[in-house]
N, CA, C and O atoms as a printed pandas DataFrame, in Angstrom:
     atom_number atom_name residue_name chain_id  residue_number  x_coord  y_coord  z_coord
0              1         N          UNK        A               1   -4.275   11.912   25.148
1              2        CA          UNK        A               1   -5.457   12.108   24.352
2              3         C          UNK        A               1   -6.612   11.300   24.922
3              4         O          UNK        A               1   -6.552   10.333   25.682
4              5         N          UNK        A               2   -7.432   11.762   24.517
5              6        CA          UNK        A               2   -9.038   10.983   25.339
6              7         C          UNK        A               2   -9.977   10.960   23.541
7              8         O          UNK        A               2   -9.869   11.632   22.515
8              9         N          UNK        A               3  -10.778    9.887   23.947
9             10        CA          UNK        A               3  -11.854    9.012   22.987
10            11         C          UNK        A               3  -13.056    9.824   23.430
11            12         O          UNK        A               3  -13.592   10.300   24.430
12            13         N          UNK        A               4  -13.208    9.676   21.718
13            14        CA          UNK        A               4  -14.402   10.369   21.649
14            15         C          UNK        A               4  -15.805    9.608   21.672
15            16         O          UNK        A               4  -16.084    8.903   20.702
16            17         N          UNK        A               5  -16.843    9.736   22.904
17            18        CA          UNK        A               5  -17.895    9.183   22.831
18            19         C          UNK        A               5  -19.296    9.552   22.616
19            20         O          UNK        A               5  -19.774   10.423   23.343
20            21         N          UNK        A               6  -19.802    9.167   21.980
21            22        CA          UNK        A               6  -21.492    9.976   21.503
22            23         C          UNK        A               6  -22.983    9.194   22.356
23            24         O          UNK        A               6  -22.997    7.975   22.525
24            25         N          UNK        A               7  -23.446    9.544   22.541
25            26        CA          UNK        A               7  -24.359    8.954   23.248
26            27         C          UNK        A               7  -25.992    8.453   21.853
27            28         O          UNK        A               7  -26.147    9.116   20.828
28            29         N          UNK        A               8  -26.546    7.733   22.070
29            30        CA          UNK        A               8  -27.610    7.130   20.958
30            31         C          UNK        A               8  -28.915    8.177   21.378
31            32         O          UNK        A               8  -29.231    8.440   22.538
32            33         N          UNK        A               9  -29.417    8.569   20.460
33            34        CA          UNK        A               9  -30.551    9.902   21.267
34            35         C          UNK        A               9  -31.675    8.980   21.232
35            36         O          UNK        A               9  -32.742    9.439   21.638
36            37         N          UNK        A              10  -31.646    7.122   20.614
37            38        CA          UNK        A              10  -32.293    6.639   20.856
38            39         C          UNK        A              10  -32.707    5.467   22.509
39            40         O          UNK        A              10  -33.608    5.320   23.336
40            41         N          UNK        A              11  -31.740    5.065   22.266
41            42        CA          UNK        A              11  -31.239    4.192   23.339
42            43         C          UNK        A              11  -30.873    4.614   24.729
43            44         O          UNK        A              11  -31.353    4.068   25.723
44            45         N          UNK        A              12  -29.883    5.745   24.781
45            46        CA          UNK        A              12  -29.202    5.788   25.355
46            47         C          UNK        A              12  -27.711    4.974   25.751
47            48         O          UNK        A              12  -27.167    5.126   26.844
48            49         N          UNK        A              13  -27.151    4.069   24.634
49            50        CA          UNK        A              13  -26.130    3.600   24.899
50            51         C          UNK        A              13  -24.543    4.422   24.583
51            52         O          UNK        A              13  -24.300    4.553   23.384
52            53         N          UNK        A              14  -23.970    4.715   25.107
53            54        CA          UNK        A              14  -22.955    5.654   23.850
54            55         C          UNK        A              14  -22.409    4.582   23.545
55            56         O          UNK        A              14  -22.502    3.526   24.170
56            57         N          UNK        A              15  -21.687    4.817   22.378
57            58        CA          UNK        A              15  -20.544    4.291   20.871
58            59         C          UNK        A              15  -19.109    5.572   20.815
59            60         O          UNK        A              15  -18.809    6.766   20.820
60            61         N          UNK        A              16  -18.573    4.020   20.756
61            62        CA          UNK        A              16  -16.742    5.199   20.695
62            63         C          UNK        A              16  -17.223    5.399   18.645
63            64         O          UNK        A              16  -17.741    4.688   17.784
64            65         N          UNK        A              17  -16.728    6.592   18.722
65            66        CA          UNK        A              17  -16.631    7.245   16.876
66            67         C          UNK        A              17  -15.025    7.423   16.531
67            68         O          UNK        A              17  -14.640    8.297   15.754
68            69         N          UNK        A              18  -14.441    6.823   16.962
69            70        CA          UNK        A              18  -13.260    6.223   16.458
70            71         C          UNK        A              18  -12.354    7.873   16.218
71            72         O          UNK        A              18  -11.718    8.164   15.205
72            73         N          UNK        A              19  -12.498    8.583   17.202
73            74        CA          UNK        A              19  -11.416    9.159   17.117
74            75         C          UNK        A              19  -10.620    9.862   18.291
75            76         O          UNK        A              19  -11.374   10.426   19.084
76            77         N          UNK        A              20   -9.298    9.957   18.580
77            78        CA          UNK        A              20   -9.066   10.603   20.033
78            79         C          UNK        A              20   -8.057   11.705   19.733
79            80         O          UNK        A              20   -7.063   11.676   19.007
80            81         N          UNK        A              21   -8.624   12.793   20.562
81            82        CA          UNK        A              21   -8.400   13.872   20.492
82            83         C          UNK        A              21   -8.552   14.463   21.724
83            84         O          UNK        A              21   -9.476   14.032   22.413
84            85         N          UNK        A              22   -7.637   15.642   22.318
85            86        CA          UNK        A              22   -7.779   16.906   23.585
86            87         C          UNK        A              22   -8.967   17.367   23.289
87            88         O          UNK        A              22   -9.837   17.170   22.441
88            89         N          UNK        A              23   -8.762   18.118   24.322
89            90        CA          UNK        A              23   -9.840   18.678   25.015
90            91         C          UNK        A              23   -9.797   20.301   23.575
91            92         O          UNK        A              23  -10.784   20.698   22.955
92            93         N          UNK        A              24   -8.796   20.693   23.493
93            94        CA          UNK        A              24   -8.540   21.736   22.629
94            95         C          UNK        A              24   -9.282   21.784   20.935
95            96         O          UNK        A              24   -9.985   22.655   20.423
96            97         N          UNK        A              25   -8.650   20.130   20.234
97            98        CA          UNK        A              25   -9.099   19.535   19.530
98            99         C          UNK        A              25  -10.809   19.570   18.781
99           100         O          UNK        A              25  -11.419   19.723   17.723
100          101         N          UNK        A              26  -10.995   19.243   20.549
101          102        CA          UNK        A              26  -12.769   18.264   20.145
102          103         C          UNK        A              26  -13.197   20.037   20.004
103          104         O          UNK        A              26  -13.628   20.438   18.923
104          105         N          UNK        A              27  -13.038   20.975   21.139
105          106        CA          UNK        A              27  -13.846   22.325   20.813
106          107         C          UNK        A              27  -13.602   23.094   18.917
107          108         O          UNK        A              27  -14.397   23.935   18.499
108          109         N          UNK        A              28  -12.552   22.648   18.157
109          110        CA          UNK        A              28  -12.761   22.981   16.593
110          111         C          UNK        A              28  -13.517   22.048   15.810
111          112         O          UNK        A              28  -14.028   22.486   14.779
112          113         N          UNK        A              29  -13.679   20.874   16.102
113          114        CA          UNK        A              29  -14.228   19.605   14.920
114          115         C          UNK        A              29  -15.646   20.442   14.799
115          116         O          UNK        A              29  -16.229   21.308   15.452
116          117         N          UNK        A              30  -15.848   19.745   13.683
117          118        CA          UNK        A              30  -17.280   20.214   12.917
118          119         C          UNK        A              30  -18.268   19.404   13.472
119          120         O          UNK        A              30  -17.973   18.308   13.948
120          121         N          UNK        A              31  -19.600   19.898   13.459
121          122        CA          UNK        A              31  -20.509   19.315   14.355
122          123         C          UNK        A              31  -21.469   19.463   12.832
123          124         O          UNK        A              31  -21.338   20.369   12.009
124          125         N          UNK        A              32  -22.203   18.583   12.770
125          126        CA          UNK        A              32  -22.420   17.042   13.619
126          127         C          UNK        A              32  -20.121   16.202   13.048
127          128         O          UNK        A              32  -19.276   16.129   12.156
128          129         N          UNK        A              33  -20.424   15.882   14.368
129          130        CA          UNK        A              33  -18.796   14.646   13.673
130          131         C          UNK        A              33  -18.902   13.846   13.269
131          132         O          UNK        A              33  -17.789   13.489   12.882
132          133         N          UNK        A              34  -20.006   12.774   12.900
133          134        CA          UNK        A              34  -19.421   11.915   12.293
134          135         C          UNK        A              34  -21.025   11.570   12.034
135          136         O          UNK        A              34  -22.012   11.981   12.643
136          137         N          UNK        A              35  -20.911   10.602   10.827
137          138        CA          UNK        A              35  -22.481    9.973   10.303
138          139         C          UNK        A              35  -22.415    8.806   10.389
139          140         O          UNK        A              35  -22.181    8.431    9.240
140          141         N          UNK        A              36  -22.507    7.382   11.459
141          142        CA          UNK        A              36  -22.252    6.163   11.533
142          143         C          UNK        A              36  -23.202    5.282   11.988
143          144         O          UNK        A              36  -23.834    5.576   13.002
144          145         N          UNK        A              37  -23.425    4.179   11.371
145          146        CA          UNK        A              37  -24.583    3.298   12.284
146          147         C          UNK        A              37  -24.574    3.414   13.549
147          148         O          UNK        A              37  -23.663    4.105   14.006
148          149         N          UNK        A              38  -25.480    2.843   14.444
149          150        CA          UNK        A              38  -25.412    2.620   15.917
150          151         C          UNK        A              38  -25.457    1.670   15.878
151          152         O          UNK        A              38  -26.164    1.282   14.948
152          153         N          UNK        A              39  -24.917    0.709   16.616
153          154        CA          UNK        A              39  -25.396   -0.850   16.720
154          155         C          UNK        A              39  -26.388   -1.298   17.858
155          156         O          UNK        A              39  -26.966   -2.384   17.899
156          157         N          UNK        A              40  -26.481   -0.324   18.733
157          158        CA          UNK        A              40  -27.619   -0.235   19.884
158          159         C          UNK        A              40  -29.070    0.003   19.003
159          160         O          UNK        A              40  -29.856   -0.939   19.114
160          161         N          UNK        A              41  -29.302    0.580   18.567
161          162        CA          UNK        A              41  -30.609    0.856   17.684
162          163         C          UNK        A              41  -30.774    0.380   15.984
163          164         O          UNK        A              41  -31.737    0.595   15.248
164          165         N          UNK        A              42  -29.840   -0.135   15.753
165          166        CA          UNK        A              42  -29.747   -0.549   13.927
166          167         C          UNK        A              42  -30.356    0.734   12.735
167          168         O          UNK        A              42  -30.992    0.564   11.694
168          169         N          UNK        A              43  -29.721    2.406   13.574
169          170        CA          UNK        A              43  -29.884    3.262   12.711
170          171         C          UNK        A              43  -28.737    4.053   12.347
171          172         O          UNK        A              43  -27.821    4.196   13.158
172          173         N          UNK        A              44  -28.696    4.609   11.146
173          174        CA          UNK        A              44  -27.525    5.669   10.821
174          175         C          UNK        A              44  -27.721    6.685   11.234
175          176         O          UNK        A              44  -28.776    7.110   10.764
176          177         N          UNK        A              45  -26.996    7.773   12.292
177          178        CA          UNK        A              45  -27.368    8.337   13.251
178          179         C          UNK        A              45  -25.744    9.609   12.657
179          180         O          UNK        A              45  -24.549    9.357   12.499
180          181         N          UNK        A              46  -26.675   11.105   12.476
181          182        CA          UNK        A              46  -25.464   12.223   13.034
182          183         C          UNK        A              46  -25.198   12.464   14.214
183          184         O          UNK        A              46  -26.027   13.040   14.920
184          185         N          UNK        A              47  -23.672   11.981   14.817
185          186        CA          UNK        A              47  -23.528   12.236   16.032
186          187         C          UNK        A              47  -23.148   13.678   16.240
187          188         O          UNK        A              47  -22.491   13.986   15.244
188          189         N          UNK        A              48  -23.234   14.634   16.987
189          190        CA          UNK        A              48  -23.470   15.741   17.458
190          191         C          UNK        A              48  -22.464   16.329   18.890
191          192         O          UNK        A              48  -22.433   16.165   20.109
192          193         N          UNK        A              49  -22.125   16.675   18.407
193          194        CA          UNK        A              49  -20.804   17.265   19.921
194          195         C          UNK        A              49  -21.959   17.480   21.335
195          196         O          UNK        A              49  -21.528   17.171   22.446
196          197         N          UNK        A              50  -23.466   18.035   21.206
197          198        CA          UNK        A              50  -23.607   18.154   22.205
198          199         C          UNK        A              50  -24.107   16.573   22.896
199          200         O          UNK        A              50  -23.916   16.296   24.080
200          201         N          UNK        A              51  -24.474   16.052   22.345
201          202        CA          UNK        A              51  -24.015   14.706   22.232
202          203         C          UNK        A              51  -22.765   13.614   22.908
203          204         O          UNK        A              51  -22.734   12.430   23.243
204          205         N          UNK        A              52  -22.032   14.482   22.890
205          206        CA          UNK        A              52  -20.844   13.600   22.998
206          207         C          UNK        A              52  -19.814   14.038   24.086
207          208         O          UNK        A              52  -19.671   15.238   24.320
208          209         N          UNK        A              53  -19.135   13.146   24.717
209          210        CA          UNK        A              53  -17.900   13.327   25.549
210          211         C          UNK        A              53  -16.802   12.571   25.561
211          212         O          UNK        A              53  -16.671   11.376   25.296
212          213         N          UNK        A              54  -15.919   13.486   25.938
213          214        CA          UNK        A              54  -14.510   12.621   26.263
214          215         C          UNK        A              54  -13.893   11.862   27.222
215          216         O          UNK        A              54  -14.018   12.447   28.297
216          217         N          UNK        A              55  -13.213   10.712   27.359
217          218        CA          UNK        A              55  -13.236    9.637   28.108
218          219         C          UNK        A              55  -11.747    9.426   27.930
219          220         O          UNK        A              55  -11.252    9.454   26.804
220          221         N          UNK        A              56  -10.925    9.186   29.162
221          222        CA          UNK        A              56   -9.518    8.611   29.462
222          223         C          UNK        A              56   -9.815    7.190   29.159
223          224         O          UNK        A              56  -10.748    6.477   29.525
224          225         N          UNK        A              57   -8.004    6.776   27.818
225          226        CA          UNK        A              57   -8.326    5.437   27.652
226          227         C          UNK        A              57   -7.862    4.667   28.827
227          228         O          UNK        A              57   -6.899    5.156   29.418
228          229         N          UNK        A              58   -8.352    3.560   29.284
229          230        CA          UNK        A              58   -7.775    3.320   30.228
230          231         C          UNK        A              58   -7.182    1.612   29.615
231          232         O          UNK        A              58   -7.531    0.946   28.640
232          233         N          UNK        A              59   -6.117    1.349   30.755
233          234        CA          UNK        A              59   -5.123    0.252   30.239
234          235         C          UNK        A              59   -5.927   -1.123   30.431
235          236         O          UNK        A              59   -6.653   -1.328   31.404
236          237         N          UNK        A              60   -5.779   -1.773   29.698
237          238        CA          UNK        A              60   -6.199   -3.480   29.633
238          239         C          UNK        A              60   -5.723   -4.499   30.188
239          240         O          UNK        A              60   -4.674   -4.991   29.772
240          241         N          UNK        A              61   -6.479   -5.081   31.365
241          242        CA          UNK        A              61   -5.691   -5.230   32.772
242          243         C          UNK        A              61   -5.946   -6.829   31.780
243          244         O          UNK        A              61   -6.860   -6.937   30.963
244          245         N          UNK        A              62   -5.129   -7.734   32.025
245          246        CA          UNK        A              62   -5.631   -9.391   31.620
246          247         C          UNK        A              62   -5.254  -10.468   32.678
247          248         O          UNK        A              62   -4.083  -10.848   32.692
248          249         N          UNK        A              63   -5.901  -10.852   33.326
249          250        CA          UNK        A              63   -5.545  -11.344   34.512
250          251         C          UNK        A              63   -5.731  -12.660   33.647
251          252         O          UNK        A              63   -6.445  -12.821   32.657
252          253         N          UNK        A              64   -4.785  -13.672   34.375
253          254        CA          UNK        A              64   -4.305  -14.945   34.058
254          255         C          UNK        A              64   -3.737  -14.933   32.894
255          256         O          UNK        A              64   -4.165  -15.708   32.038
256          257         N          UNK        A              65   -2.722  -14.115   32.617
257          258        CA          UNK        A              65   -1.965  -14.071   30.821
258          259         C          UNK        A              65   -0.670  -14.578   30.949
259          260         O          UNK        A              65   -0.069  -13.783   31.671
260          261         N          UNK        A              66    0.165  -15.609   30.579
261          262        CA          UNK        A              66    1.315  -16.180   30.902
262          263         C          UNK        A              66    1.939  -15.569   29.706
263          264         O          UNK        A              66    1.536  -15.350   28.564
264          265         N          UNK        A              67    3.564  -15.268   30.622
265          266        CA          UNK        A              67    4.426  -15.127   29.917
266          267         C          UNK        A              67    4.899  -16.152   28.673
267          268         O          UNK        A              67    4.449  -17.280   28.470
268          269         N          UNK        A              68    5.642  -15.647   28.111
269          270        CA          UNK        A              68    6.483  -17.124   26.856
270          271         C          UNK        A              68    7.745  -17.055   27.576
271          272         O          UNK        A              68    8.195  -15.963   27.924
272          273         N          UNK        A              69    8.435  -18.312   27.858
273          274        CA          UNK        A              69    9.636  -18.685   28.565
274          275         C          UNK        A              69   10.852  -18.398   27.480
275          276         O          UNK        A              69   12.022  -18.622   27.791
């Protein structure tokens, strides 16, 4: 599954909208998807599929993390 990202029609920053879904998926959701602040602009913003894309999560590398013995 891939994260769903919207882009700010103010800013330009995108914001993950907290949901992950295929490629199959995202083409039924209802548009606008979701009604959520931005924290890039401090407005409540309808995010909009044309708006938005999907993104592979990728793994969380942590360099210098010690094991427990």
């Amino acid at each position: 599954m891939a994260q769903v990202i919207a882009r700010c029609s103010l800013t330009g920053h995108y914001m993950f909208l907290g949901m992950d879904v295929d490629a199959e998926k995202f083409v039924s959701l209802p548009d606008p998807l979701a009604r959520k602040l931005c924290p890039f602009c401090s407005t409540e913003h309808f995010w909009h599929k044309k708006d938005a894309k999907l993104v592979n999560r990728r793994p969380v590398v942590r360099n210098g993390a010690q094991r427990a013995l």
